[in-house]
MARBA-3410 file (N, C-alpha, C, O; in Angstrom, 1 decimal):
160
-9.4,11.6,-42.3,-8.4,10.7,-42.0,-7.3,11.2,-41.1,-7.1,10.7,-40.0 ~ -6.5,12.3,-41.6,-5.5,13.1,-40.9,-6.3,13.2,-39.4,-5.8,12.7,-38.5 ~ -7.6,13.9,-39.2,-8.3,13.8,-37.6,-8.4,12.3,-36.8,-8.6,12.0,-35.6 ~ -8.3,11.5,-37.7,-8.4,10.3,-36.8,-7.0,9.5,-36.3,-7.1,8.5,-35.5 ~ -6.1,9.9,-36.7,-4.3,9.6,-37.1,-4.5,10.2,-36.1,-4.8,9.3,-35.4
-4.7,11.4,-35.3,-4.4,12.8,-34.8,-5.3,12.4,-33.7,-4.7,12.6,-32.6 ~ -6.4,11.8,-33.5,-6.5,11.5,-32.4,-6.0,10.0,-31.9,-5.7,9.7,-30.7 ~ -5.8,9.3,-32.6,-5.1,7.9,-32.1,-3.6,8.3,-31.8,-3.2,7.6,-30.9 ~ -2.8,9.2,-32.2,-1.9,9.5,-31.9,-2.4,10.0,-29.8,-2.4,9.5,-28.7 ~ -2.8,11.4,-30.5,-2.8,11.7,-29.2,-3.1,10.7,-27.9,-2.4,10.7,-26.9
-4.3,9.9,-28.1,-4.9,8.9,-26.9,-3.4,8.1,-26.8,-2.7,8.0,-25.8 ~ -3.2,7.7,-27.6,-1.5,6.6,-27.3,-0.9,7.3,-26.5,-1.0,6.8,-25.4 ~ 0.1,8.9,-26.6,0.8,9.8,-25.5,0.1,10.0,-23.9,0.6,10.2,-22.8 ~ -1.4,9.8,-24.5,-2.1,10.6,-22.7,-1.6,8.9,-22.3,-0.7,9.0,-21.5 ~ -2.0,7.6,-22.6,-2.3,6.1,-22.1,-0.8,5.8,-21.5,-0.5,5.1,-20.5
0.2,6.5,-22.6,1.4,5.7,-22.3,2.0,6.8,-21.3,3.1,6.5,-20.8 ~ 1.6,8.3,-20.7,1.8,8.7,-19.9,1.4,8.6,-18.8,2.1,9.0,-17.9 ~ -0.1,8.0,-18.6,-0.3,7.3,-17.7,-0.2,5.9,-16.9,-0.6,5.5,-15.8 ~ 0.4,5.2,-17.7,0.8,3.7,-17.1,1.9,4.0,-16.4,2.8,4.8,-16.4 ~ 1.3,2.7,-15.5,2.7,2.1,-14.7,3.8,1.6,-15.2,3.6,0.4,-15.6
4.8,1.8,-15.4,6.2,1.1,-15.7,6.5,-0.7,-15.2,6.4,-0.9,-14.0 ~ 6.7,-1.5,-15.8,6.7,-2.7,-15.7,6.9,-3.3,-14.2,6.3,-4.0,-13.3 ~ 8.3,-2.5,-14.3,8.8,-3.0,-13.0,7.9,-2.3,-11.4,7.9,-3.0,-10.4 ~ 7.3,-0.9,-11.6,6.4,-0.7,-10.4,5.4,-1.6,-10.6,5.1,-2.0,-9.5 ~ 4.6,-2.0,-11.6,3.6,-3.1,-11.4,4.0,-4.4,-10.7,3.2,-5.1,-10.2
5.3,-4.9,-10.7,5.8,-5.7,-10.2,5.8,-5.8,-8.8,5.3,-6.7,-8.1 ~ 6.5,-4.6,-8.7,6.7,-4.1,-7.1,5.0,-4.4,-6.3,4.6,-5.4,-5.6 ~ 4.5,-3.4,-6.8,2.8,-3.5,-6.9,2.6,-4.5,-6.0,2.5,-4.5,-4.8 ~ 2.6,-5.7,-7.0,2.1,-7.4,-7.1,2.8,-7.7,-5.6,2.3,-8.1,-4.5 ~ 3.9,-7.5,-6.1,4.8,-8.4,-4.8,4.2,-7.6,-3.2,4.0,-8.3,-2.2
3.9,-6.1,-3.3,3.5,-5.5,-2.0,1.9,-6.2,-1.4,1.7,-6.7,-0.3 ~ 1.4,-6.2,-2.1,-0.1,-6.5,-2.3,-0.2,-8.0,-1.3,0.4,-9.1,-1.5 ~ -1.2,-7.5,-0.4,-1.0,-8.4,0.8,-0.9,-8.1,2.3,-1.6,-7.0,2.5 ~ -0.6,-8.4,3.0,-0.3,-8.1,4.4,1.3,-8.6,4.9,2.0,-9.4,4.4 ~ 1.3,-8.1,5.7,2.9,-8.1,5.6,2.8,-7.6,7.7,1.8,-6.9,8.2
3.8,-8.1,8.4,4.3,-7.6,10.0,5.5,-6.6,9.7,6.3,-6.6,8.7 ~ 5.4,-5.9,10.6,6.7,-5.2,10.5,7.7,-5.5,11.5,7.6,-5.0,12.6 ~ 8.6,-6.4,11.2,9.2,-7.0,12.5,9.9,-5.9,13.3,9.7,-5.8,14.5 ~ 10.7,-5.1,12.6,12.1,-4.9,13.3,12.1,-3.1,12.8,11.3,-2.7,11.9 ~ 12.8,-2.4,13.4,12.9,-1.1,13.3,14.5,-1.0,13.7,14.8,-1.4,14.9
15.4,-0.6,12.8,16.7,-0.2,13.5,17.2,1.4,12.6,16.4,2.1,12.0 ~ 18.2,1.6,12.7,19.0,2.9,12.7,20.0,3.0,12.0,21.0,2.5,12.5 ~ 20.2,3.6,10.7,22.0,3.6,10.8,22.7,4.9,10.2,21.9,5.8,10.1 ~ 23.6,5.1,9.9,24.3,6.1,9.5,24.8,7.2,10.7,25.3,8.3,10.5 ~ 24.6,6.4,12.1,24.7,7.6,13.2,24.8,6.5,14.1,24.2,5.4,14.0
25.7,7.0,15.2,25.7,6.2,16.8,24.9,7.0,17.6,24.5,8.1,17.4 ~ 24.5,5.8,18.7,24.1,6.0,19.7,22.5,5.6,19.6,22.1,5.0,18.6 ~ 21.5,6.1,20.7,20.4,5.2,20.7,19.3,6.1,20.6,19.0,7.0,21.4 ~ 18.7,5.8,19.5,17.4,6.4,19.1,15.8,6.3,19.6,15.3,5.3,20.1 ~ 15.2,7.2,19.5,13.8,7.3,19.4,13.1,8.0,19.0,13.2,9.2,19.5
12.2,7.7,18.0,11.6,8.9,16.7,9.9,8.4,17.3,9.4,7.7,18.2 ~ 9.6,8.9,16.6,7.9,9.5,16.6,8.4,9.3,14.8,9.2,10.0,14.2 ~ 7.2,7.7,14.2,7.3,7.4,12.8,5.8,8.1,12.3,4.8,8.4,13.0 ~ 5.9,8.4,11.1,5.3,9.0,10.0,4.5,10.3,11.3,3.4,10.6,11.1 ~ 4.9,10.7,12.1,4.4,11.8,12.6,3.2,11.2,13.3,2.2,11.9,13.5
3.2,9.7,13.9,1.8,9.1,14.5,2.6,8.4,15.7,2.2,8.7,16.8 ~ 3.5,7.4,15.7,3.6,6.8,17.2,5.4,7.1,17.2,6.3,7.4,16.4 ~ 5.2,6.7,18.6,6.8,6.0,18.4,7.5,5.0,17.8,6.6,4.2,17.3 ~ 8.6,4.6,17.7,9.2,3.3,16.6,8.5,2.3,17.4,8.0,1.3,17.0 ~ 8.5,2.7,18.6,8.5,1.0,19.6,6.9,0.6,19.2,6.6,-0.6,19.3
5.6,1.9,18.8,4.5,1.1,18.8,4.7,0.0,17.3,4.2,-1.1,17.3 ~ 5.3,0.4,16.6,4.9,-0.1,15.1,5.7,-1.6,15.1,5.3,-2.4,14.3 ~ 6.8,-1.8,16.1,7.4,-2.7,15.7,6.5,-4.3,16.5,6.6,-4.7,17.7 ~ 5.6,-4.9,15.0,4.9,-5.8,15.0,3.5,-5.6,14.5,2.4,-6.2,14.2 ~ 3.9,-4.6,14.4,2.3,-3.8,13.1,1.9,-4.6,12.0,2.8,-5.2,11.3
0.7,-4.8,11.6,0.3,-5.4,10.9,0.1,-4.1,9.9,-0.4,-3.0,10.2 ~ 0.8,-4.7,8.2,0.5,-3.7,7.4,-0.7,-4.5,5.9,-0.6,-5.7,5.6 ~ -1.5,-3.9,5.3,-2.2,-4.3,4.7,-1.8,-3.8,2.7,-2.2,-2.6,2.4 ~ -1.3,-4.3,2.0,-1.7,-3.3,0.8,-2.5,-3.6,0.1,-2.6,-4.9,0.3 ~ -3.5,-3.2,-1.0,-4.7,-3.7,-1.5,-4.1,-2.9,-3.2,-4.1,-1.6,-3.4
-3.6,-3.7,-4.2,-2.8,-3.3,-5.7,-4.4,-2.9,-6.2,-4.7,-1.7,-6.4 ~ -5.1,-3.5,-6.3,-6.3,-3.1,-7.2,-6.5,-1.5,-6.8,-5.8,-0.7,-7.3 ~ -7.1,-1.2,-6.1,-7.1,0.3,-5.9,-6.4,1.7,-4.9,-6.6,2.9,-4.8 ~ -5.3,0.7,-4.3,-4.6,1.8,-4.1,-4.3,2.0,-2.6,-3.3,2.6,-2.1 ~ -5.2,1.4,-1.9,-5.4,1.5,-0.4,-4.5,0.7,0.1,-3.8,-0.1,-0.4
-4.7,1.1,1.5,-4.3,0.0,2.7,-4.3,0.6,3.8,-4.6,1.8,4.0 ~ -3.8,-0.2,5.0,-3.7,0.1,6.4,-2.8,-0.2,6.9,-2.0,-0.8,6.2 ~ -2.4,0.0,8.3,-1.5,-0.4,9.3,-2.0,-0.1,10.0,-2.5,1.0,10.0 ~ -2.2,-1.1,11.2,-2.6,-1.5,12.5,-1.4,-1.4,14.1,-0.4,-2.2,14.3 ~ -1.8,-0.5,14.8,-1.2,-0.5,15.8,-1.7,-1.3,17.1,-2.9,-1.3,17.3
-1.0,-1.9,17.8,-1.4,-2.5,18.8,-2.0,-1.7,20.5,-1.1,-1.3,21.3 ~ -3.1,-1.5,20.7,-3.1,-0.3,22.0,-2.5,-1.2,22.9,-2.8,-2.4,23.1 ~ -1.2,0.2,24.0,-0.5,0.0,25.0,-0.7,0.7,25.8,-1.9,1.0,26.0 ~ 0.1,1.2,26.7,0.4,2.3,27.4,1.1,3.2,26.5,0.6,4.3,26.2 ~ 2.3,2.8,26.1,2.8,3.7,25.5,2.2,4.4,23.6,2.7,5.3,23.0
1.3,3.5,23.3,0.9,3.4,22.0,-0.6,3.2,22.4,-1.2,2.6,23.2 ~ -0.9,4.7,20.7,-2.4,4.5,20.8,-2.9,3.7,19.9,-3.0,4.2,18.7 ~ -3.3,2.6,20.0,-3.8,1.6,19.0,-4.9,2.3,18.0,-5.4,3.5,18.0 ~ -5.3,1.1,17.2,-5.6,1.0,16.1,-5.2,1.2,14.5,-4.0,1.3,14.1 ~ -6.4,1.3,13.6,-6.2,1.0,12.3,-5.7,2.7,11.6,-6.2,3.7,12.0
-4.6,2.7,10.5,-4.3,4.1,10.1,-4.5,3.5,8.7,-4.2,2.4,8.4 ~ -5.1,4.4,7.9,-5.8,4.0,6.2,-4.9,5.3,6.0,-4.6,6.3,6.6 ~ -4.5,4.5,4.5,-3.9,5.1,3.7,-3.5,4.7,2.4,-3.3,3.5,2.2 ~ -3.5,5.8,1.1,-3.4,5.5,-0.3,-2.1,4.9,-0.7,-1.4,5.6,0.0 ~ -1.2,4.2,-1.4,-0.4,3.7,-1.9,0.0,4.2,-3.2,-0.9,4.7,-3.9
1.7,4.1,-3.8,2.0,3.3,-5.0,3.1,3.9,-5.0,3.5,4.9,-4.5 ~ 4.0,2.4,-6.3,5.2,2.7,-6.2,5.9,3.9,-7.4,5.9,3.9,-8.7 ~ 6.5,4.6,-6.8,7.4,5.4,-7.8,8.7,5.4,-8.0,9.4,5.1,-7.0 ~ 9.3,5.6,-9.4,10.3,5.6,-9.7,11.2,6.8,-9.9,11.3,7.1,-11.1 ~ 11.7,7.2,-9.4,12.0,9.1,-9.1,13.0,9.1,-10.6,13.8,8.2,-10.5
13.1,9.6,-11.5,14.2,10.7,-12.6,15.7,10.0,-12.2,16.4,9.3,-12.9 ~ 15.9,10.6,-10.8,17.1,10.3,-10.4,18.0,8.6,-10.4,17.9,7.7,-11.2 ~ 18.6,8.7,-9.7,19.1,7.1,-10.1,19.2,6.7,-8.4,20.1,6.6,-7.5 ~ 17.7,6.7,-8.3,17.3,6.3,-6.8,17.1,4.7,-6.8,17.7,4.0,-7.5 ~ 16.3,4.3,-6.1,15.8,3.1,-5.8,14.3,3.2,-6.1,14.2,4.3,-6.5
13.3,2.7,-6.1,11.7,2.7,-6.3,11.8,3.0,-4.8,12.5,2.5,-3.9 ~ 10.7,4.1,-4.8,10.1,4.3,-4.2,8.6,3.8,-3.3,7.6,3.8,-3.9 ~ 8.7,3.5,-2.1,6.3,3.4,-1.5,6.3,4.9,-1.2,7.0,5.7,-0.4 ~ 5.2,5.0,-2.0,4.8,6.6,-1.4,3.4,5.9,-0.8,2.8,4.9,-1.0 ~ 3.2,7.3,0.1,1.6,7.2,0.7,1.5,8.5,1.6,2.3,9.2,2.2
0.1,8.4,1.4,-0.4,10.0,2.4,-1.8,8.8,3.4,-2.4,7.8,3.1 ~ -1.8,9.7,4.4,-3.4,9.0,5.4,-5.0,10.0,4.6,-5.4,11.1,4.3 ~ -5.3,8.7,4.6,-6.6,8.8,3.7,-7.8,8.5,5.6,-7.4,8.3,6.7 ~ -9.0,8.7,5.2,-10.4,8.2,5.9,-10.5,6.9,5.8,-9.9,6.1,5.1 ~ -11.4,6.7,6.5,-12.1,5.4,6.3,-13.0,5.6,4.7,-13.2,4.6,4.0
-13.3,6.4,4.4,-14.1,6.9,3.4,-12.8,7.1,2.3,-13.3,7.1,1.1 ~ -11.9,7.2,2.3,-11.1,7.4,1.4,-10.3,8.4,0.8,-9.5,8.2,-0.1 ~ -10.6,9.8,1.7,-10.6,11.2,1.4,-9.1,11.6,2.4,-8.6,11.3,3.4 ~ -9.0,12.6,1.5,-7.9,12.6,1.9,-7.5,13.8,3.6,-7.9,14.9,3.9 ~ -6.9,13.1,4.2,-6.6,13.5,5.4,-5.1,14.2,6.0,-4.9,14.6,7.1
-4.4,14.2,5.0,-2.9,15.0,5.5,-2.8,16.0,4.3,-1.8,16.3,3.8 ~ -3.7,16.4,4.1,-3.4,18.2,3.5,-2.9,17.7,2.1,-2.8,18.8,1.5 ~ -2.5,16.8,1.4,-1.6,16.7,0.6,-0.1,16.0,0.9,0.5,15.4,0.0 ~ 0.6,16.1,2.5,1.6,15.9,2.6,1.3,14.1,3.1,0.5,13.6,3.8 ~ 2.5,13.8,2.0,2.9,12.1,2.6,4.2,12.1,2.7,4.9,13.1,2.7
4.7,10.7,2.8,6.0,9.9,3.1,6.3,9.2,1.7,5.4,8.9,0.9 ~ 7.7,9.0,1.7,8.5,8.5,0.4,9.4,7.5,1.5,9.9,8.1,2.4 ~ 9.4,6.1,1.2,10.6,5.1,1.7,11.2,4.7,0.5,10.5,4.7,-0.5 ~ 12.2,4.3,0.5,13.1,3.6,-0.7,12.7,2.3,-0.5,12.3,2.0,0.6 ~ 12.6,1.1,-1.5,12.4,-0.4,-1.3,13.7,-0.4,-2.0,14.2,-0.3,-3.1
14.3,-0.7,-0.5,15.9,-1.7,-0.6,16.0,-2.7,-1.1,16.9,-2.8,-1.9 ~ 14.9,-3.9,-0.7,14.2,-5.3,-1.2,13.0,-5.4,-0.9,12.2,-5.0,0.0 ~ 12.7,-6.6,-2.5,11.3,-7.1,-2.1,11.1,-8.2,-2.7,11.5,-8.5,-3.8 ~ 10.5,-8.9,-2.0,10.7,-10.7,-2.2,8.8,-10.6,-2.0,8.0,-9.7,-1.8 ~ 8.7,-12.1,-2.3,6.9,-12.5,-1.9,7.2,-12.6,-0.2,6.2,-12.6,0.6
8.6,-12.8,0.2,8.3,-13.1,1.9,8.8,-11.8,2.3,7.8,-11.2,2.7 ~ 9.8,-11.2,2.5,10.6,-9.9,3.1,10.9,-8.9,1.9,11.3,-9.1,0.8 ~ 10.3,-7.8,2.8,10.6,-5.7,2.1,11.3,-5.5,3.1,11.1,-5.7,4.3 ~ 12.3,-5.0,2.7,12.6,-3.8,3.3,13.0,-2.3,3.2,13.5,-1.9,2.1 ~ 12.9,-1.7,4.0,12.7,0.0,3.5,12.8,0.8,3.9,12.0,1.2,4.8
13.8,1.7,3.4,14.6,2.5,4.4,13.8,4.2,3.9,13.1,4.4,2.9 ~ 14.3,5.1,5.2,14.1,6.2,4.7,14.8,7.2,5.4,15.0,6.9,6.6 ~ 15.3,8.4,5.0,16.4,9.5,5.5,16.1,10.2,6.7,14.8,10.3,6.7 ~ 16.5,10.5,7.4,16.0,11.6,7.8,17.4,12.2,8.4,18.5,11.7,8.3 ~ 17.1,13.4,9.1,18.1,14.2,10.3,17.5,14.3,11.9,16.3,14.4,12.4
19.2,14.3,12.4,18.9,14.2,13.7,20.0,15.0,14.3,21.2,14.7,14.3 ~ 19.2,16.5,15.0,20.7,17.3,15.2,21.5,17.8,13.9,22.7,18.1,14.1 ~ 21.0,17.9,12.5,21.5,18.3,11.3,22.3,16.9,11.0,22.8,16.9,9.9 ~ 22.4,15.9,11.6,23.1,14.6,10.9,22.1,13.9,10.6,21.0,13.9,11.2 ~ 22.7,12.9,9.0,21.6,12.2,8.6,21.9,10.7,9.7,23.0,10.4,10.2
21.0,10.3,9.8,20.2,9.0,9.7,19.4,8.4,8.7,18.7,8.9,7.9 ~ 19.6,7.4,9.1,18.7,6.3,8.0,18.0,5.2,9.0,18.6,4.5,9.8 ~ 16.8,5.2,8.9,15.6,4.2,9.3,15.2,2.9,8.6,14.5,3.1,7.6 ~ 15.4,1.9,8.8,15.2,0.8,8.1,14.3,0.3,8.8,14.2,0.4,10.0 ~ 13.1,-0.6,7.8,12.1,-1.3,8.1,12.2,-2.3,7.5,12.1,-2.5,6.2
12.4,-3.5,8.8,12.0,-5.0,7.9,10.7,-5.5,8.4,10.3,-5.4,9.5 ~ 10.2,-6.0,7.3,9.2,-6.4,7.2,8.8,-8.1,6.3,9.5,-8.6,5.4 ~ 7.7,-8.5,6.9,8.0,-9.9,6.7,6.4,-10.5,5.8,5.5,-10.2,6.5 ~ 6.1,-11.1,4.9,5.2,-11.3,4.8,3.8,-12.3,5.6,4.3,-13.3,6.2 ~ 2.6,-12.2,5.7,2.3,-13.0,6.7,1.2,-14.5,6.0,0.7,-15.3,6.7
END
């Protein structure tokens, strides 16, 4: 009896260490879908910017990117448009939302996965804060530095 307490205990700690927290399943739900990225702007700093985003294009290719998220397993894409200045196509990558210790905002994390699913950035991804999120508009900012000063990157994004 005491071994069967003892293991129902234990499976309850590993299950409820592994679940999602209410509100990321929420987030989840609401991301889940396809979504444009309209707009790309700047703040915390003057003057006029241009970044190279997640270490793949410039701001100017993404702004009108089609983004995909898929809640059942984790995946999704964003789609660049080919230009001159941008190299198009599809970029795959793993999802989900986190909730950091601190007294942050929820987090989208993601790293670039294969078409196959495997992983492709060594381990290293990206963290954005979700500022808002509606069934129609996300938006989602993220830090960075420029010259040792911070900036902040904001992405609106629109559902499609």
């Amino acid at each position: 009896m005491v071994k069967q307490f003892f293991f129902v205990a234990l499976a309850g700690i590993f299950l409820a260490s592994c679940s999602v927290s209410k509100s990321a399943r929420t987030q989840r739900n609401l991301m889940s879908g396809t979504w444009s990225l309209d707009n790309i702007t700047y703040e915390n700093n003057s003057g006029n910017f241009k970044s190279v985003i997640f270490n793949d294009a410039e701001d100017i290719c993404f702004e009108g990117s089609d983004w995909f998220f898929r809640d059942n397993n984790s995946t999704g894409r964003y789609t660049i448009a080919q230009s001159t200045l941008c190299n198009g196509g599809d970029r795959f990558f793993r999802w989900s939302v986190v909730e950091p210790s601190q007294n942050y905002s929820s987090q989208l994390q993601f790293k670039f996965i294969d078409e196959n699913r495997k992983d492709i950035s060594g381990g290293y991804g990206y963290r954005l804060n979700i500022v808002s999120l509606t069934e129609q508009a996300m938006t989602l900012k993220s830090n960075v530095s420029v010259d040792g000063q911070p900036v902040t990157i904001v992405y609106e994004f629109s559902k499609k």
